[in-house]
N, C-alpha and C positions, 0 to 999 in steps of 0.2 A: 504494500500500500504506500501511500505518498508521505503520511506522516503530517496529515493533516488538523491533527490536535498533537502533534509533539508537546509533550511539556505540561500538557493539561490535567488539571484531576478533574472530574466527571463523578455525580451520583446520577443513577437513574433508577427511580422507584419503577415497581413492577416489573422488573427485571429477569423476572420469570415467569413460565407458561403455564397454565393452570391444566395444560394436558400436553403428551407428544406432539410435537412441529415448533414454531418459531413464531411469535408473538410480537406486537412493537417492538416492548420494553425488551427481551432478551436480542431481537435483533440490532437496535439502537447500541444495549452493552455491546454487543461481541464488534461493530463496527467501529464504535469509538476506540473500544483497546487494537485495532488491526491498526486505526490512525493513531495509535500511538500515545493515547492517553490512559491513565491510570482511571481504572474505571471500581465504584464502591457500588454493589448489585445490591440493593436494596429490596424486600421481599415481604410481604405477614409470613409466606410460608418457607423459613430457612431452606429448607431441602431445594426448595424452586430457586434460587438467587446460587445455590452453591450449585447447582446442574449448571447454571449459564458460567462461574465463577471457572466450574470447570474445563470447558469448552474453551473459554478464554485462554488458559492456561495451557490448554493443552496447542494451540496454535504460537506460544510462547507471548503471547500477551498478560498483561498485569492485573489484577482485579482482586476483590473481597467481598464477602460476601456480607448481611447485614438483615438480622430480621427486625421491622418494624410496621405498626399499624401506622400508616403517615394520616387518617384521620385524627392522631392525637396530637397536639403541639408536642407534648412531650417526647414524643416519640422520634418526629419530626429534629427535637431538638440533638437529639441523642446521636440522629443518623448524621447529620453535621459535624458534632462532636469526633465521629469518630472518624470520617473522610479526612480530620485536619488533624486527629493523632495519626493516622495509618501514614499520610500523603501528604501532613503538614501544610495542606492549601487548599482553597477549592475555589471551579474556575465556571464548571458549567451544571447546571442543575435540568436535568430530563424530566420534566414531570408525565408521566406516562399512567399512573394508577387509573384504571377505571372498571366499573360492571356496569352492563347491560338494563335496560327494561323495557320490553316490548309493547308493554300498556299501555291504552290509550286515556285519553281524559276521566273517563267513568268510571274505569277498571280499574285506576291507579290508587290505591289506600294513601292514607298519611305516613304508614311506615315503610312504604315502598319508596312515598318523593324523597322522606328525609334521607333513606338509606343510600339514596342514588344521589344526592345534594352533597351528601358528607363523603363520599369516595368518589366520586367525579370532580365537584369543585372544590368543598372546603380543603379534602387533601392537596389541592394545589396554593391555596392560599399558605397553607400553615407548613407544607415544607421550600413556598419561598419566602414566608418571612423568616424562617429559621436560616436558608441560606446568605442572606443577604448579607447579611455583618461582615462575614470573613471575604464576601467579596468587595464591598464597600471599601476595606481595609485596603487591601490589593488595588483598587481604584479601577477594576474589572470586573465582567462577568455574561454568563449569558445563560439566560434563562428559555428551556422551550417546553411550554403545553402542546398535550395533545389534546384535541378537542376532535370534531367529526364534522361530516356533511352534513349531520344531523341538522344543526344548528345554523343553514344555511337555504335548507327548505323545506319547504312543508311537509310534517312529520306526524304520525301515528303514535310515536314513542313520547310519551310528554314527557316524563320527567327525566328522562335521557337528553330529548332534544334541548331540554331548559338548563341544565348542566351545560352541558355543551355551548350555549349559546352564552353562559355564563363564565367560559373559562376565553371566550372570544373577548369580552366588557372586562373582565381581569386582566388579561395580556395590555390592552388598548392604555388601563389607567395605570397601571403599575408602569408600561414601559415610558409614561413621559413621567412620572414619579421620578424614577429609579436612572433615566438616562442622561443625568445629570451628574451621575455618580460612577457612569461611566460603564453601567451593563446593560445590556440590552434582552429584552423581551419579548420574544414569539409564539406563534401558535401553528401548528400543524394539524390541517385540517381531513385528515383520511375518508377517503369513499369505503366503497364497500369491498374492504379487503379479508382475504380467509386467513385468520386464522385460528388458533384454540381457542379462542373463546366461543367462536361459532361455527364450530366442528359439527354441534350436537345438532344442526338445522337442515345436515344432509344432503346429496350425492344433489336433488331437483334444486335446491335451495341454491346453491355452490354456482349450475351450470347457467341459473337464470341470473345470478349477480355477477359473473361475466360477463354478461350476454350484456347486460344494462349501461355500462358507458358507451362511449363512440368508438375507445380503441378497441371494444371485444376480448379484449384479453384479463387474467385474472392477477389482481393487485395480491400483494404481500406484505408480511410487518417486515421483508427490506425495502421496499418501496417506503415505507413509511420512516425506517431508519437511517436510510439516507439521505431525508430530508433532514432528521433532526442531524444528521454530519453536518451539513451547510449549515445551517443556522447556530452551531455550535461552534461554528470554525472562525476565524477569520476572515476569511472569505465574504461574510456577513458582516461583516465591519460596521457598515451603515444601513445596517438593513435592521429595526425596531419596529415595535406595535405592528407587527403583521402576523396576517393568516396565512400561510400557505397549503393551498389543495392540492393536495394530491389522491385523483379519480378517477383518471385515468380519462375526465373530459364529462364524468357523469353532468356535474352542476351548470355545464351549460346547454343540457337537454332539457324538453319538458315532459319527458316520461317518468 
């Protein structure tokens, strides 16, 4: 690889797959240590964060593993903590953490929006203000959510799509906040890409979300990892408060 985060420490929450194949968050890790940054795999489920930790390792790249609820600050604060004992800096923060809800307005309970509010968005809030300081410190930094198409167009998923559209309003305010301090903050916005999280929706499900952008082909969480490379790099330099899609062209249909 190019060595396109030389030098870098990187946390990325969700850094693991919640079944066999490759996910944002673990494709995000494994690309950032290929470019050459120290990468701290963040996870609730230790065992998932050390699977990706491993892989890393095993291509001679650097990483650690790290279990943590990033719905807690505390927790949030913890996983900072230890990206700056292990790697004494930190430079880029991946926010990647999310689950799913297919519900629509009626079907959605109160304990389905908070559950989906509190690991969609609050998680991003509370592990970047925990980030923040030690990059503040540095006088650097680069911050990227993932957020979705969801949030983009009219959607069936309410409290998914209002996350979503909520981590789009967080990027926007946080990145003129914070770009005076000299980090910058983005949003990657993924179409409908495969993979373990919505494995369980099946062979019809899989061929017809192909089918559904312009390019016909089917996206993946490295499609969506090499987005977050760019926006992590330098390369982005002066690239803040943005969304970037990647759909492979979906959101400029009206199907």
């Amino acid at each position: 690889m190019s060595g396109r985060l030389a030098g870098k420490v990187a946390i990325v929450t969700g850094a693991g797959s919640r079944g066999p194949g490759i996910g944002n968050g673990k494709a995000a890790a494994i690309l950032f240590a290929r470019e050459g940054a120290r990468v701290l795999c963040v996870d609730r489920e230790a065992p998932r964060a050390e699977e990706t930790v491993a892989l890393i390792g095993a291509e001679g790249g650097e990483a650690s593993a790290f279990a943590a609820d990033v719905t807690r600050a505390e927790e949030c604060r913890g996983m900072v903590a230890a990206a700056l004992d292990r790697y004494g800096a930190l430079d880029v923060l991946h926010n990647n953490v999310g689950v799913e809800s297919r519900k629509d307005l009626m079907e959605t309970s109160e304990e389905e929006w908070d559950r989906v509010m509190a690991v969609d968005l609050k998680s991003m809030f509370l592990a970047t203000q925990a980030a923040v300081p030690p990059m503040v410190e540095r006088g650097r930094g680069a911050v990227v959510c993932v957020s979705s198409v969801a949030a983009l167009r009219g959607h069936g998923r309410t409290a998914y799509a209002a996350a979503k559209a909520g981590i789009i309003g967080f990027v926007r305010s946080t990145a003129a906040q914070l770009g005076p301090k000299g980090i910058r903050v983005n949003a990657i916005a993924p179409g409908q890409v495969w993979t373990p999280m919505v494995e369980a929706l099946g062979p019809e499900a899989r061929e017809r979300r192909r089918r559904a952008s312009p390019l016909g082909t089917e996206g993946s969480g490295w499609d969506v990892g090499w987005a977050a490379v760019y926006l992590a790099s330098d390369e982005a330099r002066w690239v803040t408060g943005q969304t970037l899609v990647v759909d492979g062209g979906l959101t400029v249909t009206t199907r």
